[in-house]
Every structure is written in structure tokens, then in C-alpha cells.
C-alpha positions as CSV (number, residue, x, y, z in Angstrom):
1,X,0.0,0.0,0.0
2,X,1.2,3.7,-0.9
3,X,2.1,5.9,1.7
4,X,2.2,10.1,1.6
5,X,5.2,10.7,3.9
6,X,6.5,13.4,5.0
7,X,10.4,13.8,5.8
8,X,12.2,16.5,7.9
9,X,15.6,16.6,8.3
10,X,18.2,19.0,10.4
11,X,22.1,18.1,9.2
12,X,25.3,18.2,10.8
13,X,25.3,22.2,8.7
14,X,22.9,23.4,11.3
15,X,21.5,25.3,8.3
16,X,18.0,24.8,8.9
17,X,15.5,22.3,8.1
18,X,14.4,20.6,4.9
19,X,11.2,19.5,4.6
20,X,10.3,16.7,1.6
21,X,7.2,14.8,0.9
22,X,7.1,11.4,-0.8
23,X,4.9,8.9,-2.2
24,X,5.7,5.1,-1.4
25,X,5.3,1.5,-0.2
26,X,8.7,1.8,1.8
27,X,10.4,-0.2,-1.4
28,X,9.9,1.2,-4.0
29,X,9.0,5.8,-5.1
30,X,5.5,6.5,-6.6
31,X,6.3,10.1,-6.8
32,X,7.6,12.9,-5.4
33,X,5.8,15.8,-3.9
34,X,6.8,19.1,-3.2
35,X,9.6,20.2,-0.8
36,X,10.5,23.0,1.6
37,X,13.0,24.8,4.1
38,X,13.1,26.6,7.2
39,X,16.9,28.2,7.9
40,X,18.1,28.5,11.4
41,X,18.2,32.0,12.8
42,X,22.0,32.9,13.9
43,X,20.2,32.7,17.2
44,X,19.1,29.4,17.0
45,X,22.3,28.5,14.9
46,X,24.5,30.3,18.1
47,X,22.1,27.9,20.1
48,X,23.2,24.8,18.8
49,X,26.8,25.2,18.2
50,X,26.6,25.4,22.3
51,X,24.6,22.5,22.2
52,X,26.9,20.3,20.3
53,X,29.9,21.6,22.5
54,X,27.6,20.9,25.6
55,X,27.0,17.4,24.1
56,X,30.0,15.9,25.0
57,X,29.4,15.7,28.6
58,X,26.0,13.9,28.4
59,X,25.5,11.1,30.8
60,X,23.0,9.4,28.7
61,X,21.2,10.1,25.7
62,X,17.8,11.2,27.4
63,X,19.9,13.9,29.5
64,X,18.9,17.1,28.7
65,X,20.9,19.5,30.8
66,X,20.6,23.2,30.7
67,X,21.7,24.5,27.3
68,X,20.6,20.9,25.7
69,X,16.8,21.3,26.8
70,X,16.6,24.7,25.4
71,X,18.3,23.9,22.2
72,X,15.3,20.8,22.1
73,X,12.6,23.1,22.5
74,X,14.6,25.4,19.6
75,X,14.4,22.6,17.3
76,X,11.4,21.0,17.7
77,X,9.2,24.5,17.7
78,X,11.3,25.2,14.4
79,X,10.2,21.9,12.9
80,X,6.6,22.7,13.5
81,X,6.8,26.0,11.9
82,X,8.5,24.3,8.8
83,X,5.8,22.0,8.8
84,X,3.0,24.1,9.0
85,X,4.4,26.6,6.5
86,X,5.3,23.7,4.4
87,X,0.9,22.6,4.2
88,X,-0.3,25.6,4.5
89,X,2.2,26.9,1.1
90,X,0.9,23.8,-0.7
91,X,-2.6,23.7,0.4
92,X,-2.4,20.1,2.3
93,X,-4.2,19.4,5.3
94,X,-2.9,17.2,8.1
95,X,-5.4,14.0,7.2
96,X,-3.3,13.9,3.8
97,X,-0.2,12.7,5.3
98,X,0.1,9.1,6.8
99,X,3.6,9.4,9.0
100,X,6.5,12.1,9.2
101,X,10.0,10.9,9.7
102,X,11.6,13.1,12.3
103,X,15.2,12.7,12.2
104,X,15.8,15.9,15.0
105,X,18.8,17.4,15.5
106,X,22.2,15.2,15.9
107,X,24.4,17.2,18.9
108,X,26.2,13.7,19.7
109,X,27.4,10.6,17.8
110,X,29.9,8.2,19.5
111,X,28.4,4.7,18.4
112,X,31.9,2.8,20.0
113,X,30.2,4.2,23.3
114,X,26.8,2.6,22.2
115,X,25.5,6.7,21.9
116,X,23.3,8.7,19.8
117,X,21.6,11.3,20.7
118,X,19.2,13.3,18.5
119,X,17.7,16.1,19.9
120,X,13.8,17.2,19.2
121,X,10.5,16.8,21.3
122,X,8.4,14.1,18.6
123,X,5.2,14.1,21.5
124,X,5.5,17.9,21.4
125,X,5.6,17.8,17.6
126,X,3.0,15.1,17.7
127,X,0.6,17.1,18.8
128,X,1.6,20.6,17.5
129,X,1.4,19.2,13.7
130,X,-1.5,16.9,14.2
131,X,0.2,13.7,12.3
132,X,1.6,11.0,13.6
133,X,5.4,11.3,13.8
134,X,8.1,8.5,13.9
135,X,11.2,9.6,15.4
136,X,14.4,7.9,17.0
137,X,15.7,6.2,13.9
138,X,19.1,5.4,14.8
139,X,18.5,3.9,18.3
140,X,18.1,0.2,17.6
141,X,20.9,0.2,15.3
142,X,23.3,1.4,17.7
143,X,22.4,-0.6,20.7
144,X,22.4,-4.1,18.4
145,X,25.8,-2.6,18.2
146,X,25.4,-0.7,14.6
147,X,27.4,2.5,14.0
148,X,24.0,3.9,13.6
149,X,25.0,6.0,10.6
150,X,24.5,6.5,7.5
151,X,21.0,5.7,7.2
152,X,19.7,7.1,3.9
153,X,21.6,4.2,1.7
154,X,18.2,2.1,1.3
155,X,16.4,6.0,-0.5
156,X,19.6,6.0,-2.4
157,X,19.5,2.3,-3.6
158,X,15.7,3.0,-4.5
159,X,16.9,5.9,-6.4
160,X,19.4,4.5,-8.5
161,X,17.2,1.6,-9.3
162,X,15.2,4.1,-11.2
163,X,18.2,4.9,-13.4
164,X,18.2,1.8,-14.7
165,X,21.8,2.2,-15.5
166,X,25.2,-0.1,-15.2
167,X,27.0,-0.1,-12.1
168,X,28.4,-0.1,-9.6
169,X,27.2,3.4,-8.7
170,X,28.1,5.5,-5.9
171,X,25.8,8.6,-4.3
172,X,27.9,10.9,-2.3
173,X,26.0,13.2,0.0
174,X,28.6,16.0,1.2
175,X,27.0,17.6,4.3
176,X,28.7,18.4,7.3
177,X,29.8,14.8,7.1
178,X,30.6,12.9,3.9
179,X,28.8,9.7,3.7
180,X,28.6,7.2,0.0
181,X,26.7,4.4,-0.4
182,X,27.9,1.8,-3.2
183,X,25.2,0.5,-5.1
184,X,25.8,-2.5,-7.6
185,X,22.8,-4.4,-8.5
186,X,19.7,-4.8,-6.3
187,X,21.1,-6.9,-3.2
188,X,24.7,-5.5,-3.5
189,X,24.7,-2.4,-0.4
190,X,27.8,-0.7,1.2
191,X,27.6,2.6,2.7
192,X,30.2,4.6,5.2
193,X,31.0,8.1,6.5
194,X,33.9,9.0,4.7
195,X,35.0,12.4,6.2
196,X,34.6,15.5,6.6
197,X,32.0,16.9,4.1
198,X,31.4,20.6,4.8
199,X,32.0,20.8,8.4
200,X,36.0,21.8,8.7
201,X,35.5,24.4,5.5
202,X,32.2,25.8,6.8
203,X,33.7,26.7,10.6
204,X,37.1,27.9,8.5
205,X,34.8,30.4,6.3
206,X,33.1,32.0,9.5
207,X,36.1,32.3,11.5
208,X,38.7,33.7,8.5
209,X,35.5,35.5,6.2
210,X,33.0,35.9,8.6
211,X,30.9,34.0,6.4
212,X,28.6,30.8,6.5
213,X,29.6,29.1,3.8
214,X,32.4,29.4,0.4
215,X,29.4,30.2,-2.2
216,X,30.3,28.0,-5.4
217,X,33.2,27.0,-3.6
218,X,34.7,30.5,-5.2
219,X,37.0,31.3,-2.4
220,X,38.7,27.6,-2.5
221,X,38.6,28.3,-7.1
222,X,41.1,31.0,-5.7
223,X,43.9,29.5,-3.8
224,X,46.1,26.5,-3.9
225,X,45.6,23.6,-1.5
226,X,48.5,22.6,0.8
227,X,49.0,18.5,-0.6
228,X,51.5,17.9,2.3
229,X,48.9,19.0,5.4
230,X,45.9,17.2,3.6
231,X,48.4,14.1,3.2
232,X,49.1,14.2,7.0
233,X,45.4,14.8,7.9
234,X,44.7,11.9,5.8
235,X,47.0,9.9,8.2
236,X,44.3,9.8,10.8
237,X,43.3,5.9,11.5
238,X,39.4,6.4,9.9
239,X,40.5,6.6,6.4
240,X,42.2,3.6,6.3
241,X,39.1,1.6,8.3
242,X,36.9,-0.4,5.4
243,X,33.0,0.2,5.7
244,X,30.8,0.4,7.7
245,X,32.1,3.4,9.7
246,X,31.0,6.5,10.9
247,X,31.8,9.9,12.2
248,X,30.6,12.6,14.4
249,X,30.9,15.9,13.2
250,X,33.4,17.4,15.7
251,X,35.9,14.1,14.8
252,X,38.2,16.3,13.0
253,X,38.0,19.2,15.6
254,X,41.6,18.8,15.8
255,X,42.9,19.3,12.4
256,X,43.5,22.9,12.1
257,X,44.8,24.9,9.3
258,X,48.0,27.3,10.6
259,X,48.0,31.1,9.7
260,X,46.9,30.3,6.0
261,X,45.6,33.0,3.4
262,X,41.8,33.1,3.3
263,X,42.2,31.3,-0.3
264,X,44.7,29.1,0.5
265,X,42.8,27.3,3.5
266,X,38.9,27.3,1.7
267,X,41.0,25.5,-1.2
268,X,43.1,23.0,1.4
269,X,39.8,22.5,2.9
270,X,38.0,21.5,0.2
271,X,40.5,19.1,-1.2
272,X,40.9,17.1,1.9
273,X,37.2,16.8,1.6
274,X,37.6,15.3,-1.8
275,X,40.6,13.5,-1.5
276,X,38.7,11.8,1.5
277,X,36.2,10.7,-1.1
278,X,38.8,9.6,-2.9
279,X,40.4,7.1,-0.3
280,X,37.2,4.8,-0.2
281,X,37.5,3.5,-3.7
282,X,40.0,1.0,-2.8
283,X,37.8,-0.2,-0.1
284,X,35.3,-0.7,-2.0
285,X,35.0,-4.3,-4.1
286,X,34.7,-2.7,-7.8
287,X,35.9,0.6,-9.1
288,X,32.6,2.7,-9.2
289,X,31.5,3.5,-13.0
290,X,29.3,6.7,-11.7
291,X,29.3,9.2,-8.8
292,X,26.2,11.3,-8.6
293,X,26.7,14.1,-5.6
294,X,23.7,15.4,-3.5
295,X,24.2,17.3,-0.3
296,X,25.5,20.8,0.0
297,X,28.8,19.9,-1.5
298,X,26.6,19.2,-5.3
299,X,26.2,23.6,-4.9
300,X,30.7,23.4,-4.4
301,X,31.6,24.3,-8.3
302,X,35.2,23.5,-7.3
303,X,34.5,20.6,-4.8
304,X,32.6,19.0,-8.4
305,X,35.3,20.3,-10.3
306,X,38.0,18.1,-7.9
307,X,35.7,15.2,-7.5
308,X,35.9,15.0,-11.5
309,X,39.7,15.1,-11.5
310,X,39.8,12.5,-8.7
311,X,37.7,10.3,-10.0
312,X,38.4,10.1,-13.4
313,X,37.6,7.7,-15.5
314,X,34.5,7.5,-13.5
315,X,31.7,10.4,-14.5
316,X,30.5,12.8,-11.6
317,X,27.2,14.2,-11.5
318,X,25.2,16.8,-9.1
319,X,22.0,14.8,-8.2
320,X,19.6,17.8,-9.4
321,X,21.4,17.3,-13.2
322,X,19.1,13.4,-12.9
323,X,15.8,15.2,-12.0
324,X,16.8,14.7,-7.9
325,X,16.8,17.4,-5.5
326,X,19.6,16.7,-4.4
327,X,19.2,19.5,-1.6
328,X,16.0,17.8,-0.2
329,X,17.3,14.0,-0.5
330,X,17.9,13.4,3.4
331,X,14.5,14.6,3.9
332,X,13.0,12.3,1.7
333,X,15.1,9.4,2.7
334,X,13.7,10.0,6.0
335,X,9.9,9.8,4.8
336,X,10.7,7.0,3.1
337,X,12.6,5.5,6.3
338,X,9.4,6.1,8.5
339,X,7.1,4.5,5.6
340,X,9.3,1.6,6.0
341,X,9.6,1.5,9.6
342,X,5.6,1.6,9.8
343,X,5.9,-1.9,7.2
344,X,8.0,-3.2,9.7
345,X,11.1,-3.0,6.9
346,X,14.7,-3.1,7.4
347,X,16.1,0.6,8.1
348,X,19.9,-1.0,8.0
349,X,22.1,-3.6,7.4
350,X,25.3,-5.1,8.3
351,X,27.1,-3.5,5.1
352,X,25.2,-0.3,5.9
353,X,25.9,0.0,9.7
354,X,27.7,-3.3,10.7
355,X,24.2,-4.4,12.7
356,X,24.9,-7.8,12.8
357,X,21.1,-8.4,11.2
358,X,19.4,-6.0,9.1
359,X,17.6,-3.9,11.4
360,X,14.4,-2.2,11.5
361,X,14.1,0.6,14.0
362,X,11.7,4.2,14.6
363,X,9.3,4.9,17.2
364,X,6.1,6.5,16.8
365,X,4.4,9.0,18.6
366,X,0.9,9.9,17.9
367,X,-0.7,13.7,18.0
């Protein structure tokens, strides 16, 4: 039976949040519907930096200590309003729409400690929204032992399937974290974190430019990269680790660039990104033929432009250049996630997460 999900999702950017609708049975996409965003105020984004900082110290992943509880109530009051400006913009009412997927907001992600914590009131939203919401995705996973992440592989391998084309193909969503998932035939799943996405060059551009993000990525178009730093970065033990693995988003707190020109750092920044792409492909058990690139990084002219000289022979293509939105793909992943967590349908899988089973997981509150 068809399904009309809705999807939110709030990345590792702490942009603001996407908001997706989708059509499906959990396995396979009817259609897509329309999407939608709601950015972060600097107040709210201020908010949750301190969160994420405050984050390290939880004692377990219900705590929600001072800063943590306010920065809840941020987010989940933010997702409402996205939601309700989202059906009210394209004339939906709430009996419409059969499940939301929730993801919340990620402050802490240390799987080897058996933690996740996503922060976001789903009662609250529950009842604010009036549709049923299924939150909590990554729980299950991690305490069967999973790395909990990534977790839009299964949307990606129902998306490639519709391209009907020769594999193995990769999709490479470049957020604040890098993940892939390699896709080769229906059964054939692998998916990993494989770096910093956006993260390192997005915290470089506010504290050297004052500014969110390198636009383009024409800043980095202007300097040279630094080959030796990003070859001693790449040192670290993750990039060697074969998949499944994951990564918080403050895991590379501690490489810092030196006293670098503007330029020169968005530009060493950006290649690391890429060359950390890069490093999976011998990991993986086929050369990929096709890399398509969704995420925040798709918008990176010169991050494509890298990814291209990287992985040549292999062709590299923004998601939105196949008729994807690539910008609102985590948010339909996780519409299609709760449609398949209501079916009772694996979520992830040892080559996804190292669960030892394929897992199902989500919890559902009701308005």
C-alpha cells in the first residue's frame, strides 16, 4: 500500500530544516511531492553550536541538561513551523499525510560508546502538527551494536534503481559529514562516512570570512591547496578503516589549518574533503563507473570540479542534473525511512551499519 510521507531533516550544517514529501510503499518511489526549508536563525544556529559543544558531557542520551533542553525546544518549535508553512504553502491538510519521519537534530554521535543522541520533542511535535510522527531512527541500530550512521543508503539504492543504468554506482551526499553508499545491482549495499563533508570548511569560512559558507566554492577556485597538510590529515586511522564506519561531526576538531591566506585554507579545505572521497574507492570491491553528488557539496563548483579530477575515469554528476533534489534528499530518505519503519522493513544492514542483522528501527508518537 502507498504511503504520503512526509520527511524533515536538520544536518550536521545546522542550516535549517528541509522539509520533503514522498509517495511510497517503503520499497519502491511513486512520486515525489513538493519540498521545503526553514533556515536556522544565527540565534538558533549560536544555540546549537553550544549544544553540540555541551553534548560531549551527556551522561546518557535522554539527559537534557541546561543548554541541551533549550536547544530541544529550539528545534522542535522550528520543525513545526516548517511543517506548518510547508501545508499551508501547498494547500495540504494534516489528514493527507500518513507518517512524518523526524530525524531531529544530531548534537552527539559516538556509536563505539553505544551513543546517539538526536535532539527534538516528537510528542510535542506530535501534537503541534496533528500527524503522527516517527522519530528515534538510529536507536536500535546502535544498541544491536550498529554505528547507527549513515541511514539514507536504502532512498539512495531505490533511487538509483530508477536509473536503470550499469553499475556499480556511488551517491555521495557531502553535508557536514561525507557519507557514500555503493550501489551494484539490487542486493549488493555498502555505505560509510567518509569524512569531513562541509564541516572543517564551513567553521574555516566563519572564523577567516565571517561568512557561513564558500558560495560556489569560489574562495577555495582561488587558492592553492596545501598537498602535504591534507596528506598528513589523511594519516588519521578512519580513512584507512573499510566500511561500515562513521563519524561525528566534531571528529576532525583537531585538524587545524596554521595562519593560511583566506584562499589558500577554503581550497586545502575543500580538497581534503575530496581527497577523503577519494580514499574509499579502494575499499570498496569494484571501481565505481558513476558518482552522482547530492548534499550541500553538489552547490561546491570546485569541490565537483576536484571530485571529477579524482575520480576520473569515473563520470560525476550533481544529483539535481538526474531530476533529484539533491538538496532535499535526506529529507525524503527520511519519509521513506518512517514509511518503511511503519511496514515493519529493514532501516539497516550489516554493510550499511555493521548491525549484525538488518535492522528495523523508529518509534512513533501519535498527535
Amino acid at each position: 500500500m502507498m504511503m504520503t510521507a512526509i520527511g524533515l531533516m536538520s544536518g550536521t550544517s545546522l542550516d535549517g530544516v528541509d522539509v520533503a514529501m514522498i509517495e511510497t510503499d517503503g520499497k519502491r518511489i511513486k512520486g515525489f511531492g513538493p519540498t521545503g526549508y526553514r533556515a536556522y536563525t544565527p540565534q538558533e544556529r549560536t544555540l546549537l553550536r553550544q549544544a553540540l559543544t555541551e553534548a560531549v558531557h551527556l551522561p546518557q542520551r535522554d539527559a537534557r541538561p541546561g543548554i541541551l533542553g533549550e536547544a530541544e525546544r529550539a528545534v522542535t518549535i522550528a520543525h513545526a513551523e516548517a511543517v506548518a508553512a510547508f501545508t499551508a504553502q501547498n494547500r495540504i491538510s494534516c489528514e493527507e499525510i500518513d507518517i512524518v519521519g523526524f530525524h531531529g537534530q544530531t548534537v552527539l554521535h559516538r556509536p563505539e560508546r553505544g551513543l546517539t543522541v538526536q535532539i527534538g520533542d516528537a510528542a510535542a511535535l506530535a501534537k503541534a502538527i496533528h500527524i503522527p510522527v516517527m522519530h528515534d531512527f538510529r536507536a536500535a541500530d546502535v544498541a544491536a551494536g550498529g554505528q547507527g550512521a549513515p541511514f539514507v543508503p536504502v532512498y539512495h539504492r531505490a533511487l538509483a534503481q530508477s536509473l536503470e543504468r550499469e553499475g556499480p554506482i556511488v551517491v555521495v551526499n557531502i553535508g557536514g559529514v561525507s557519507n557514500i553508499t555503493y550501489i551494484d545491482g539490487a542486493d549488493h549495499l555498502i555505505a560509510c562516512d567518509t569524512g569531513p563533508g562541509n564541516a572543517l570548511l564551513d567553521d574555516f569560512m566563519l572564523r577567516a570570512m565571517s561568512q557561513p559558507f564558500d558560495r560556489e566554492g569560489r574562495l577555495a577556485a582561488q587558492g592553492l591547496p596545501d598537498q602535504a597538510w591534507i596528506e598528513r590529515a589523511l594519516q588519521l586511522p578512519f580513512f584507512a578503516l573499510p566500511p561500515p564506519k562513521s563519524l561525528d561531526r566534531n571528529d576532525f576538531a583537531q585538524l587545524r589549518l596554521g595562519a593560511v591566506p583566506p584562499a589558500d585554507g577554503a581550497a586545502t579545505l575543500t580538497a581534503l574533503t575530496v581527497a577523503a572521497i577519494a580514499r574509499i574507492v579502494p575499499l570498496l570491491p569494484k571501481v565505481p563507473q558513476s558518482w552522482i553528488v547530492a548534499g550541500g557539496g553538489a552547490r561546491n563548483l570546485t569541490m565537483l570540479r576536484m571530485l571529477r579530477e579524482r575520480l576520473a575515469p569515473a563520470t560525476v554528476e550533481a544529483a539535481d542534473a538526474l531530476g533529484w533534489s539533491g538538496d532535499a534528499i535526506e529529507a525524503q530518505a527520511f519519509g521513506f525511512l518512517a514509511a518503511r519503519g511503519m511496514k515493519g522493513l529493514p532501516l539497516s544492514y550489516p554493510a550499511t551499519t555493521g548491525v549484525p542483522i538488518p535492522m528495523t528501527g523508529g518509534i512513533i508518537a501519535r498527535p
